[in-house]
C-alpha positions in Angstrom: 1.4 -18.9 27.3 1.1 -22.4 25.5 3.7 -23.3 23.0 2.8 -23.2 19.2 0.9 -26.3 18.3 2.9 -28.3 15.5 1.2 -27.5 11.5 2.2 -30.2 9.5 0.6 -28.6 6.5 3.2 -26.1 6.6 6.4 -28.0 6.7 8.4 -26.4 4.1 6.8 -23.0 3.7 8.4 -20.2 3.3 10.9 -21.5 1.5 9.7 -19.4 -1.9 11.3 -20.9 -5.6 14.4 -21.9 -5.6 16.6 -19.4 -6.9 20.1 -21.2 -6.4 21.9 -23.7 -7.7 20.7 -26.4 -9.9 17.0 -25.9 -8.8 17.4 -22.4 -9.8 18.6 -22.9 -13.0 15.6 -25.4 -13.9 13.2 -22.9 -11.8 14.1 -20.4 -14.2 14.1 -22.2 -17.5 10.8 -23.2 -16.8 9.5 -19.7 -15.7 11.1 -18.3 -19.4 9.7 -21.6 -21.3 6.2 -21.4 -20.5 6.8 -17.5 -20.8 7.6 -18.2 -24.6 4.9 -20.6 -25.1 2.2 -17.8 -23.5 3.6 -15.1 -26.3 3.9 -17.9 -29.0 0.3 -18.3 -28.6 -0.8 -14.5 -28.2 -2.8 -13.6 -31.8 -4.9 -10.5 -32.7 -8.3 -10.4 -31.2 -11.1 -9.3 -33.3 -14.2 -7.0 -32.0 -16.9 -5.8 -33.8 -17.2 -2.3 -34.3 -18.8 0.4 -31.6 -20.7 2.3 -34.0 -24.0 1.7 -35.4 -24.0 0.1 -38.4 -24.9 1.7 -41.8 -27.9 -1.0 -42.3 -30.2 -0.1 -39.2 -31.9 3.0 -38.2 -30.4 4.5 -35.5 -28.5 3.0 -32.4 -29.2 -0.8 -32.1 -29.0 -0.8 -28.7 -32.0 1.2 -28.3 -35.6 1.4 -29.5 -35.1 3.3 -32.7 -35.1 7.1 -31.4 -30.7 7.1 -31.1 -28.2 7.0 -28.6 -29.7 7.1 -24.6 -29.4 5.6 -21.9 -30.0 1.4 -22.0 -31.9 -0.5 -18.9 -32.9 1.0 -15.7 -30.2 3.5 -14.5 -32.4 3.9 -11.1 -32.5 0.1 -10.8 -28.9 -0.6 -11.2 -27.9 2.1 -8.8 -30.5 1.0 -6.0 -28.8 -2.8 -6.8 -24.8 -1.0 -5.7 -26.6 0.5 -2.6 -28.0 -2.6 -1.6 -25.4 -4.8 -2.1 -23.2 -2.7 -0.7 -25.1 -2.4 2.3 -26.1 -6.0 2.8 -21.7 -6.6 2.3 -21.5 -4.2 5.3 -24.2 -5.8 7.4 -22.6 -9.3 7.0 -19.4 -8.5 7.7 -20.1 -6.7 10.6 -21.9 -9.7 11.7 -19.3 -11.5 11.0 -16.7 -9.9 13.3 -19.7 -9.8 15.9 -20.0 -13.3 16.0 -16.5 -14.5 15.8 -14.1 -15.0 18.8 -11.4 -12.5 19.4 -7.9 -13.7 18.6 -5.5 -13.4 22.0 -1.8 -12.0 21.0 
């Protein structure tokens, strides 16, 4: 068996944050700083309301005769089965046509 070949990309991982020392001590004021400033800058979000309004007739998501369903519900579900079978296909393909990795 051949020896590991040398990764110079990953000289120095697995080292994680420093969590000692100085280093940890700036790690972690950092971490709660920028915390802070992510809640500092949180502020109420607004939505409009679910229901129907009082002005229109009816649901204004449909035509006019009230709440039903909206689009194509056949559509959308033949759309997941197809997707979902063309994600299955590919990968399949995929480990097909890939080489084996030897432990």
């Amino acid at each position: 068996m051949r020896p590991p070949r040398p990764r110079p990309w990953l000289r120095g991982a697995g080292r994680g944050i420093a969590t000692e020392g100085p280093e940890g001590a700036r790690t972690a004021l950092a971490l709660v700083s920028a915390g802070l400033a992510l809640l500092s800058n949180a502020t109420q979000a607004l939505a409009a309301s679910p229901t129907a309004s009082p002005d229109a007739a009816g649901d204004p998501r449909s035509s006019g005769q009230g709440p039903g369903l909206v689009g194509d519900p056949l559509f959308a579900i033949v759309a997941v089965v197809l997707i979902a079978a063309a994600a299955i296909v590919l990968t399949l393909a995929w480990i097909r046509l890939t080489p084996r990795r030897e432990g």
